[in-house]
C-alpha positions as CSV (number, residue, x, y, z in Angstrom):
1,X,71.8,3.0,170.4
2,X,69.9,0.9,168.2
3,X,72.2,-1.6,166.2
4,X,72.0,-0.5,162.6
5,X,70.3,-2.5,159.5
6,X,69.2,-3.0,155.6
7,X,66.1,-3.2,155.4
8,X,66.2,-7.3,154.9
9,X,67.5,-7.3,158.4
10,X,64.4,-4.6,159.9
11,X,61.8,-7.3,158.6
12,X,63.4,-10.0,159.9
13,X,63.8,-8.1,163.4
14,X,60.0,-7.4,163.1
15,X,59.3,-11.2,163.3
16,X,60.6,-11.0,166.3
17,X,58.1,-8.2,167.8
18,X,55.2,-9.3,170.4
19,X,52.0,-9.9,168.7
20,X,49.9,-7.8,170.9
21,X,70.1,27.0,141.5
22,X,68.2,29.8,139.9
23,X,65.8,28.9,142.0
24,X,66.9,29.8,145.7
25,X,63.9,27.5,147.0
26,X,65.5,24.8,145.3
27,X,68.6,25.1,147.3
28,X,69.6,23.9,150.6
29,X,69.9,27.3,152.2
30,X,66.0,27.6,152.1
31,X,64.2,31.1,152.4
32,X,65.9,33.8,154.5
33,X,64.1,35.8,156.8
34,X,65.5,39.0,155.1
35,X,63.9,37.7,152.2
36,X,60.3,36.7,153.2
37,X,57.9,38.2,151.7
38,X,56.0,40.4,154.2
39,X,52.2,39.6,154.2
40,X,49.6,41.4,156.4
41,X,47.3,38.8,157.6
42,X,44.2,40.4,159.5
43,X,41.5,38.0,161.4
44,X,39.1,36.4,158.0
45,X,35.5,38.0,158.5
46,X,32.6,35.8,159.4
47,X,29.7,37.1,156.8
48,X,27.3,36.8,159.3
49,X,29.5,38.4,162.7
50,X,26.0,38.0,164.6
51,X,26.7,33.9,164.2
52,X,28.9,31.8,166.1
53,X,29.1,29.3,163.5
54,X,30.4,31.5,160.7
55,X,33.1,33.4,163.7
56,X,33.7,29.5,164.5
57,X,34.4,28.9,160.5
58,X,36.4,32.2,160.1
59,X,39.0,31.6,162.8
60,X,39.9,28.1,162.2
61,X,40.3,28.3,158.7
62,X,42.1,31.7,159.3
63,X,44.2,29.2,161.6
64,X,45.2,27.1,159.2
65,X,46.0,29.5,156.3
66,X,48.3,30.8,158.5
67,X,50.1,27.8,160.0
68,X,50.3,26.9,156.2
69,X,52.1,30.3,155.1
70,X,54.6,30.4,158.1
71,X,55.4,26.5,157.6
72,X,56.3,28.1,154.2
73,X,59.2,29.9,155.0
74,X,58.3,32.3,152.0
75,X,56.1,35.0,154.4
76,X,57.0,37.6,156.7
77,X,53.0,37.3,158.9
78,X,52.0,40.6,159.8
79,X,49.4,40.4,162.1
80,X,48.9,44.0,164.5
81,X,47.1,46.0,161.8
82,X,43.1,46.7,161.4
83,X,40.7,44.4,161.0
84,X,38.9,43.2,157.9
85,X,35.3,43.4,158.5
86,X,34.2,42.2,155.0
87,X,34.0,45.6,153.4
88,X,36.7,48.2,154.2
89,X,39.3,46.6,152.1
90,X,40.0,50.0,150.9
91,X,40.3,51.7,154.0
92,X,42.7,49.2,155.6
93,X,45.5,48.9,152.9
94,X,47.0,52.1,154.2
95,X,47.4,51.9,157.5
96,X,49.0,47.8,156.6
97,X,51.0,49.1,154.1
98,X,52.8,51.7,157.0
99,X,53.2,48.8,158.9
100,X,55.4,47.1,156.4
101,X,53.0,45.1,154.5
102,X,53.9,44.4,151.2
103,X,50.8,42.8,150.3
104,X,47.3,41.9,152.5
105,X,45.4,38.7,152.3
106,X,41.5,39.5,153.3
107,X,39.5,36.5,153.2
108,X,35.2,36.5,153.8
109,X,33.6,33.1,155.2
110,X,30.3,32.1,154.7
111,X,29.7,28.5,157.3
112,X,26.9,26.3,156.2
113,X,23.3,26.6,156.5
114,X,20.9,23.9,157.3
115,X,19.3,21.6,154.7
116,X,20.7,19.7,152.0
117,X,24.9,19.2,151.6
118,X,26.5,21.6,153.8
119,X,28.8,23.8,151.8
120,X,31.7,26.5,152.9
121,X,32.4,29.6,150.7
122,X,35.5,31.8,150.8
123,X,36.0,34.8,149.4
124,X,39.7,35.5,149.0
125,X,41.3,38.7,148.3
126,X,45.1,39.4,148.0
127,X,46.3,42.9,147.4
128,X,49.8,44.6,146.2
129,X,50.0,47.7,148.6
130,X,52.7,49.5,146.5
131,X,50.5,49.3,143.1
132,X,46.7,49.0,145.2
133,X,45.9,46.3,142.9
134,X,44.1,43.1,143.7
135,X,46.3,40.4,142.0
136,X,44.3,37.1,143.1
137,X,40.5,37.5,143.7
138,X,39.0,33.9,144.2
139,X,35.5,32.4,145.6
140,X,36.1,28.8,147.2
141,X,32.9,26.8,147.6
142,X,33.7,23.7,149.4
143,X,31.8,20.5,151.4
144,X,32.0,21.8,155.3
145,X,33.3,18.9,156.6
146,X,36.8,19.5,154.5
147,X,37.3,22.8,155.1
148,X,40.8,22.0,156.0
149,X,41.7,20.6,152.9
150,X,39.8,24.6,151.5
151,X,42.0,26.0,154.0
152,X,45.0,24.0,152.2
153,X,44.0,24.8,148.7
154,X,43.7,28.8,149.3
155,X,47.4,28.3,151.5
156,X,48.9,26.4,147.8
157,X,47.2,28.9,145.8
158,X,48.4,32.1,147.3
159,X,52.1,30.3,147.2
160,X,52.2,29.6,143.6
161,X,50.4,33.5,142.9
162,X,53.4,35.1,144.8
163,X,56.2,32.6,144.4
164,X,55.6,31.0,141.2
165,X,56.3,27.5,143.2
166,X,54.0,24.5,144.0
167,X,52.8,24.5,147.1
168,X,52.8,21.5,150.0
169,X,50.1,22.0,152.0
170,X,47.7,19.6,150.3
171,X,50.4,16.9,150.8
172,X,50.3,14.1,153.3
173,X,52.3,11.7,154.8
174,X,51.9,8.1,155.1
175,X,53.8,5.6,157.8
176,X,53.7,2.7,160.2
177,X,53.0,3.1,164.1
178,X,52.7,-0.2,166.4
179,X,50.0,1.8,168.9
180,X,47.5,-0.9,168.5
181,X,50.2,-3.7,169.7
182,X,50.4,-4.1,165.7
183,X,52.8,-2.5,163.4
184,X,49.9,-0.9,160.8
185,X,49.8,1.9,158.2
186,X,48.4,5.4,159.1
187,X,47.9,8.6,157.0
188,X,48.1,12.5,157.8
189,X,48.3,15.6,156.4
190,X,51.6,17.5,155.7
191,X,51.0,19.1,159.4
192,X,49.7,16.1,161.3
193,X,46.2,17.4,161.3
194,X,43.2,14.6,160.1
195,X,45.5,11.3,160.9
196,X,43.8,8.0,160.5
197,X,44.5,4.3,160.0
198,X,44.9,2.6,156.9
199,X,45.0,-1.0,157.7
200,X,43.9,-3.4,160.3
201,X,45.8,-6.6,159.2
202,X,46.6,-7.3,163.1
203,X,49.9,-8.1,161.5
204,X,53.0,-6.5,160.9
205,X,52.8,-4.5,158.3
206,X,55.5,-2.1,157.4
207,X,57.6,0.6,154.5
208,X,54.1,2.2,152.9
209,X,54.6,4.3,149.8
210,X,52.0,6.7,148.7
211,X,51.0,6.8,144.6
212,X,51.9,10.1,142.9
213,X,48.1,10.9,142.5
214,X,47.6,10.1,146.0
215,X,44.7,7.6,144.9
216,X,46.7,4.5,145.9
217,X,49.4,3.2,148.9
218,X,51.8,0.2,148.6
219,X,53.1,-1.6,151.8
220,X,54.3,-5.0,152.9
221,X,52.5,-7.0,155.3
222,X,52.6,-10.3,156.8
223,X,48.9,-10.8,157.4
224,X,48.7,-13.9,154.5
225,X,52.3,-15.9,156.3
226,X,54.6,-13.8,153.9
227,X,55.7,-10.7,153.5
228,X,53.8,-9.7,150.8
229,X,53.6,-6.6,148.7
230,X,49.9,-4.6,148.7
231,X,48.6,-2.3,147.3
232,X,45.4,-0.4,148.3
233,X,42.9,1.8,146.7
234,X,42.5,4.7,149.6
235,X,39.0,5.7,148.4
236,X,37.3,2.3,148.7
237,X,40.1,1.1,151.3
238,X,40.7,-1.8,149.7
239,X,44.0,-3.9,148.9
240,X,45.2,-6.4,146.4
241,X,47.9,-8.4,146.3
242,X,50.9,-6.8,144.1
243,X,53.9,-9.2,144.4
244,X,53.6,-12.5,146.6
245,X,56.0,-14.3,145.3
246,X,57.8,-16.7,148.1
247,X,60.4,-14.7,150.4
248,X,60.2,-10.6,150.6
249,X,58.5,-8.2,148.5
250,X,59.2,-5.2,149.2
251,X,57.9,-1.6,148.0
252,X,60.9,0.8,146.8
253,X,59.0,3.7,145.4
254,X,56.4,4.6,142.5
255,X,57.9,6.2,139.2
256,X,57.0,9.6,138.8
257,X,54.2,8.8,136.1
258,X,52.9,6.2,139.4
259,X,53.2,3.2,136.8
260,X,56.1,1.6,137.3
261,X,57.4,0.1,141.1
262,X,60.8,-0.6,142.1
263,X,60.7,-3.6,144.6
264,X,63.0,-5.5,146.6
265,X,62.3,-9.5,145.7
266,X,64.1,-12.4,147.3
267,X,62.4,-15.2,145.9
268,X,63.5,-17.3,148.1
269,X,67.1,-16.3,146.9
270,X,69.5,-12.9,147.8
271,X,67.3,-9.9,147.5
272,X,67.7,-7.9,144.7
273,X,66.1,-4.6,143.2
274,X,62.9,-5.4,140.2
275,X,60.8,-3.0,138.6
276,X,56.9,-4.2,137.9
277,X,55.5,-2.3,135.7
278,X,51.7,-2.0,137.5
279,X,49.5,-1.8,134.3
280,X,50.5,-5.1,132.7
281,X,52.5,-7.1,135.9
282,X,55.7,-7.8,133.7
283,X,58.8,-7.4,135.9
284,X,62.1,-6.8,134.8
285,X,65.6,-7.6,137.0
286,X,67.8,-4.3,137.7
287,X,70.3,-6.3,140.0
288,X,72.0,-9.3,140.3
289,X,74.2,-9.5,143.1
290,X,74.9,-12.4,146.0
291,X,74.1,-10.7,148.7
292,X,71.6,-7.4,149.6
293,X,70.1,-5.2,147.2
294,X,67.2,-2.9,148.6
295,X,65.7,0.5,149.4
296,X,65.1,1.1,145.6
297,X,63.8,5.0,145.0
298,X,63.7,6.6,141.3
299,X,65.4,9.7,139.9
300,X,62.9,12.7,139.2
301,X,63.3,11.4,135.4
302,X,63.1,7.8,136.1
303,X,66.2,7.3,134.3
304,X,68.4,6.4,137.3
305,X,67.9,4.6,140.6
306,X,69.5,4.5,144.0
307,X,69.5,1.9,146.5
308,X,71.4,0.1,149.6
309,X,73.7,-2.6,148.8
310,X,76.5,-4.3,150.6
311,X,78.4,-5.5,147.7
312,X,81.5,-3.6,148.8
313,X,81.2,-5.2,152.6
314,X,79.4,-2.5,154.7
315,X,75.9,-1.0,153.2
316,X,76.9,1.7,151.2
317,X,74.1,3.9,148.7
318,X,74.2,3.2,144.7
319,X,73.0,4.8,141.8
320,X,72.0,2.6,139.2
321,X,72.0,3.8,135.5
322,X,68.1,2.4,133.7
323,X,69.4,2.4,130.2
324,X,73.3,0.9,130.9
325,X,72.5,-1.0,134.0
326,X,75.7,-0.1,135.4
327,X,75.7,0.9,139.2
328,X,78.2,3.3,141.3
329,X,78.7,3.5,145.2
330,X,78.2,7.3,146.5
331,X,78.9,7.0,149.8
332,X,82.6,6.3,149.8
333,X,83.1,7.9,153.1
334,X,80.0,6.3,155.3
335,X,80.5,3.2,157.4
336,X,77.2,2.2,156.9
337,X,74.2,3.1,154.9
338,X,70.2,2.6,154.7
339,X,66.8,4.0,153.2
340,X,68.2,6.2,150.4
341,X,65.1,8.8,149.6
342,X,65.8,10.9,145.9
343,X,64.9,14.7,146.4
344,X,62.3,15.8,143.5
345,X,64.8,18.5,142.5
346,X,67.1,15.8,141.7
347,X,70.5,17.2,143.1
348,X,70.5,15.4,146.2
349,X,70.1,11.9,147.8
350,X,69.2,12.1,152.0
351,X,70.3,8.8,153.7
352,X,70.4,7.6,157.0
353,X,74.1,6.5,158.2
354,X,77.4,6.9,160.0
355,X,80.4,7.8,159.5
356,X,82.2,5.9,161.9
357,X,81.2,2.0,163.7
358,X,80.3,3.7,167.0
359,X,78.8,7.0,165.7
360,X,74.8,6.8,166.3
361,X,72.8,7.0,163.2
362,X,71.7,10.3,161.7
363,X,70.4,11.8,158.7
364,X,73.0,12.8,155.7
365,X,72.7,14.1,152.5
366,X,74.8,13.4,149.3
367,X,74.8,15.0,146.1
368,X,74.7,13.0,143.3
369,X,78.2,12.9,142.0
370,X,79.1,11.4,145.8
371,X,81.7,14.3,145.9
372,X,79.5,16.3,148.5
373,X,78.4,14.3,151.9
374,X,76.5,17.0,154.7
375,X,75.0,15.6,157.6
376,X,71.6,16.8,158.9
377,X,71.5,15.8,162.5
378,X,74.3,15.2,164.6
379,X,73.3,12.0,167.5
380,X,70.0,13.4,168.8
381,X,69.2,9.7,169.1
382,X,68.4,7.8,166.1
383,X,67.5,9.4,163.4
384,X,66.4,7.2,160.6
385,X,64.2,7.4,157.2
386,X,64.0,10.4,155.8
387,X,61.5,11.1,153.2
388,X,61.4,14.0,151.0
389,X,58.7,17.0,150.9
390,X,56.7,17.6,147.3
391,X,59.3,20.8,146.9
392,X,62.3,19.6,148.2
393,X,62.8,21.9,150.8
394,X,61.9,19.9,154.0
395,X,62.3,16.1,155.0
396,X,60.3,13.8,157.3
397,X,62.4,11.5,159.1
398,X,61.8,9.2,162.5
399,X,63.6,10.2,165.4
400,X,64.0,8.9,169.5
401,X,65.4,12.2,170.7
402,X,62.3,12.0,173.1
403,X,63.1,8.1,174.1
404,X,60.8,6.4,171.3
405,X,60.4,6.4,167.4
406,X,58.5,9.9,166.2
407,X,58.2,11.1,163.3
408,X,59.7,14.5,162.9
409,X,60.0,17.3,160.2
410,X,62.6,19.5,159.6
411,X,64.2,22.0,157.0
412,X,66.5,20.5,153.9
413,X,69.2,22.2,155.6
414,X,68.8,20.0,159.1
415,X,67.4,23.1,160.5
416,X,64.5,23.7,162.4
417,X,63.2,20.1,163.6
418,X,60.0,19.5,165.1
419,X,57.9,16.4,165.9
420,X,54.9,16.2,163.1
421,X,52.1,14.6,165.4
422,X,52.0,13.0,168.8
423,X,50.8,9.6,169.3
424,X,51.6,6.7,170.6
425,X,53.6,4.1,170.1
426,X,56.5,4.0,167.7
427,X,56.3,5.2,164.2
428,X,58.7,4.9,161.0
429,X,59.1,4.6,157.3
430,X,57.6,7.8,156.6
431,X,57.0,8.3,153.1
432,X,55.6,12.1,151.6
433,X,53.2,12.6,149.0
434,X,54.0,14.1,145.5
């Protein structure tokens, strides 16, 4: 098992490395299969069936849609009923309606032509069998080389038109992996799809946090001698410096509004917790405390924080109140503590710890009163980091139930893991996009 730490003590272990309620979405028992809502989901037509670039176009975005819906949890996909051929809407409904549908998605593609930008068009059609009426009728027009991201839009729009809730599909994830020999920053969508790498510092570089508009990641690297704080502008791909002062800077988490960053500082002293405020570069003190303050992540409202600290002896998680200052343990009943992650919904707090010194380290949950604990995963090897999804009802975490750090996904309840992407190396810090 590997030996436990703040995460003072993982960067200092990196030096070490080669160089080479009302709302029953909201809650943690998640959608019930009993009550999915049952969606017929024929094959998308190609608007030319004679080409194999728009049949091409029409099944992988069809693809996609549908991995999107089932990762959901809020459909029942019916699949075995007729086929939409781009005009017999009419004359299909019946026969998916006897098949249980309570509703049918029918979506036209049009692929690119030559000359000029090349553009994809869907024309999207979801109907209510029980009233026969059409109660989203869309046309996407999109650039042809992101017609995943199309895919993801008509996937978040379809949610929010039957469910009333955001969608997560145009979310991503961003983390560290050490596959090139160096620990760097990499980027992927909510389901692992379009993954690419952020920095080459040929350093270690570790705990990214994505921006709440998704225009802007904040990491620590070591490339400049110290471990500096970053922050880099994902459209042009370039980083400035946020916070170098001497000893660690470290990224917490963005407010919700995205100006404001809680940091871990050392300067050259005990770390402690800071907020910069990003517009201006004034930073204010939260803590003051001889020993280690860190892992810093905002409330929903901004008005509270929680954070590791071992001012009672082992790590333990504390929420810290923005207007009083005043600071309370939650975790009473935990031997050990790290990497507190705030759920948007505000209700709970995931954490990874233990109960007892021997128990491996797994993914908990407390509420934020610290009268409810639930643990997630129970010694699958290490499971560490959990980040929450946009809606609350999933979390990423890193796990080496296969024999090395992946990053994994699974529901809010602990059920239902899976590993988000393979590739090599070792991954961690997972943090997911607002």
């Amino acid at each position: 098992m590997r030996r436990p730490s703040l995460a003072l003590i993982a960067l200092a272990a990196a030096l070490a490395l080669p160089a080479a309620a009302s709302d029953v979405y909201i809650s943690l028992a998640g959608s019930s299969a009993g009550s999915a809502l049952p969606l017929g989901l024929p094959p998308f037509a190609a608007n030319d069936p004679s080409s194999a670039q728009d049949a091409a176009m029409a099944q992988q975005t069809h693809d996609v849609v549908r991995e999107d819906l089932m990762f959901s949890r809020y459909f029942k996909i019916l699949e075995d009923g007729p086929r939409f051929d781009g005009n017999n809407l009419k004359a299909i409904t019946r026969d998916w309606k006897l098949r249980g549908a309570g509703w049918v998605l029918t979506v036209k593609t049009a692929a690119p032509g030559g000359g000029g930008k090349a553009r994809l068009s869907l024309t999207v059609s979801l109907t209510n069998l029980e009233s026969g009426e059409q109660v989203f009728d869309r046309y996407y027009q999109q650039d042809a080389q992101f017609w995943r991201s199309l895919a993801h839009r008509v996937s978040d729009d379809l949610v929010k038109a039957l469910t009333g809730k955001t969608g997560i599909a145009h979310s991503q994830l961003v983390f560290c992996n050490n596959q090139t020999g160096h620990k760097e920053v990499y980027l992927a969508d909510y389901d692992g799809a379009n993954l690419r790498r952020l920095t080459t510092h040929r350093a270690i570089t570790l705990l990214p946090r994505i921006s709440p508009d998704r225009k802007s990641v904040a990491y620590t690297s070591y490339k400049d001698g110290n471990p500096d704080l970053f922050l880099m502008d994902l459209e042009t791909g370039k980083a400035k410096a946020l916070s170098n002062d001497q000893g660690l800077n470290v990224a917490g988490g963005f407010s919700p509004d995205g100006n404001q960053m809680l940091m871990t500082l050392s300067r050259q002293k005990h770390p402690n917790i800071f907020v910069k405020n990003i517009a201006d570069g004034s930073v204010a003190r939260l803590t003051q405390h001889n020993g280690v303050d860190t892992s810093p992540t905002f409330s929903p409202d901004a008005g509270q924080v929680a954070f590791v600290s071992d001012r009672s002896g082992n790590p333990q998680v504390y929420i810290l109140d923005m207007t009083t200052q005043r600071a309370r343990k939650i975790t009473p009943r935990m031997n050990w503590c790290d990497s507190p992650s705030w759920s948007p919904t505000g209700e709970w707090i995931a954490f990874a710890g233990r109960s007892r010194p021997k128990d491996p380290i797994d993914i908990f949950i407390v509420d934020v009163t610290g009268n409810q604990t639930r643990q997630l995963t129970r010694g699958e090897g290490s499971n560490e980091d959990p980040s929450w999804s946009p809606d609350g009802r999933f979390l990423a975490f890193v796990s080496t139930r296969n024999g090395r750090p992946e990053l994994f996904i699974m529901d809010a309840d602990g059920s239902a893991p899976h590993r988000l992407v393979e590739i090599p190396g070792a991954s961690s810090t997972p943090h997911w996009s607002r």
